[in-house]
N, C-alpha and C positions, 0 to 999 in steps of 0.2 A: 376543669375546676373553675367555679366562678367567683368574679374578686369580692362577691357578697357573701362567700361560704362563712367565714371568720362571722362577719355579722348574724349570719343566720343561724348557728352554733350558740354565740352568744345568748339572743334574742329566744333559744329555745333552755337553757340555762336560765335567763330570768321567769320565763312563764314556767320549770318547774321550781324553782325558789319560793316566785307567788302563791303555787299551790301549796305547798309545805308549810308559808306562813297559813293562810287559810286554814287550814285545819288544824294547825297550834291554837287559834285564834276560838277557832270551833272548840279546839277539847278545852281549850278556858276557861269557856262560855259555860262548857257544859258539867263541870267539877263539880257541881253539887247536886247533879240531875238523876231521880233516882227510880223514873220514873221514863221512863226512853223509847223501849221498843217491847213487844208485847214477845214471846216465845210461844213455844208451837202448842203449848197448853192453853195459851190464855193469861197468863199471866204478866207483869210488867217486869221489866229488868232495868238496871241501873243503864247509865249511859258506857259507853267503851269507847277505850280513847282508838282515834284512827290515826293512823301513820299510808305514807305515798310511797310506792314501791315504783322505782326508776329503772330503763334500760337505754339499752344506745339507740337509735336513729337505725336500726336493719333496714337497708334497700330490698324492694320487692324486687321479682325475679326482671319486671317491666323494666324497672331502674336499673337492673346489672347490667342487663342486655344494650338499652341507652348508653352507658358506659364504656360499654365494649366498644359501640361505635365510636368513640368519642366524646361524649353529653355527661353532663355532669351525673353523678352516678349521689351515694348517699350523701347528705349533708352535712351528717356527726351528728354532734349533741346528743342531749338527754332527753326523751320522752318517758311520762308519769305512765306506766304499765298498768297501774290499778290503787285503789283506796282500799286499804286490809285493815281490819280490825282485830287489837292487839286482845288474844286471848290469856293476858295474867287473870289472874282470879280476883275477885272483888274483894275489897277489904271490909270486914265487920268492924261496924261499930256500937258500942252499946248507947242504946237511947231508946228508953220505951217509951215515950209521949212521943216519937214519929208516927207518924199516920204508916208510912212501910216497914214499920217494923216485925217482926217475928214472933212468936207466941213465948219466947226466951227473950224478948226484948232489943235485938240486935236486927239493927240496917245494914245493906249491902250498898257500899257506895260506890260510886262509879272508880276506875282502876288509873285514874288521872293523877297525874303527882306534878303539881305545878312545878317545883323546880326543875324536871325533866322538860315540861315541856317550854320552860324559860331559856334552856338552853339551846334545846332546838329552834328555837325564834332568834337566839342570837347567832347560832352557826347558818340558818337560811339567810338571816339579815346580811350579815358577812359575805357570801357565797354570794348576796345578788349584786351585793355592793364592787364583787370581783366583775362580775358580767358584766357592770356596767361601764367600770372603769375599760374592759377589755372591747364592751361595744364600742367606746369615744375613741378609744385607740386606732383601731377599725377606721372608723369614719375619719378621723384625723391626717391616716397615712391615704386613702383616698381622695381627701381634701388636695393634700401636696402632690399629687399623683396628677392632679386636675392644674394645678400650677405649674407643672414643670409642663404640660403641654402647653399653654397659654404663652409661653416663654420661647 
């Protein structure tokens, strides 16, 4: 086990926080976007809100084997597995002087709902602001670690 595992953990905790904010940031951005990605007909579709699907740090079989001998084996933490886009259904809205709208007068707006994703900005904010108090910790007790040999 190396005495930088703790920081390394950390450090992979804040760059998925990062990512999570990023694309709260993105489905934001894109709350009134109605006009996004083309479908397999040709035609345009509202924008969809994207969410990050997380797993742990699995050691490759190279890494077990390392381990067995001795050698530091997985790291932990969180690695971002993939970017999925949330299939709820678009919400109609009635408005016929949109330029997208339907021959009944109604637009399909993207599936984003800011106070969701407000909250998810506050709970990644939170969760990285843990990381980082947890990385300074880390390097804190390594600082004293460096002082008691010095002594």
């Amino acid at each position: 086990m190396s005495i930088f595992q703790s920081m390394n953990t950390s450090a992979s905790g804040l760059t998925s926080q990062r990512l999570r904010m990023d694309l709260v940031s993105s489905n934001l951005a894109n709350a009134q976007t109605t006009r996004a990605t083309q479908n397999a007909d040709g035609e345009f579709e509202p924008y969809r809100r994207k969410m990050a699907t997380f797993g742990t740090g699995q050691p490759s079989f190279k890494q077990m084997l390392k381990y067995a001998e001795g050698a530091n084996g997985s790291d932990g933490g969180v690695r971002a597995t993939g970017i999925v886009e949330d299939q709820t259904p678009f919400e109609l809205v009635y408005n016929p002087e949109h330029p997208d709208a339907d021959e009944d007068g109604y637009v399909e707006m993207p599936n984003v709902d800011p106070l969701k994703e407000m909250v998810d900005m506050m709970s990644a904010s939170r969760s990285y602001e843990a990381n980082v108090t947890a990385f300074n910790a880390s390097k804190g007790m390594l600082m004293k670690a460096l002082e008691i040999g010095r002594n």
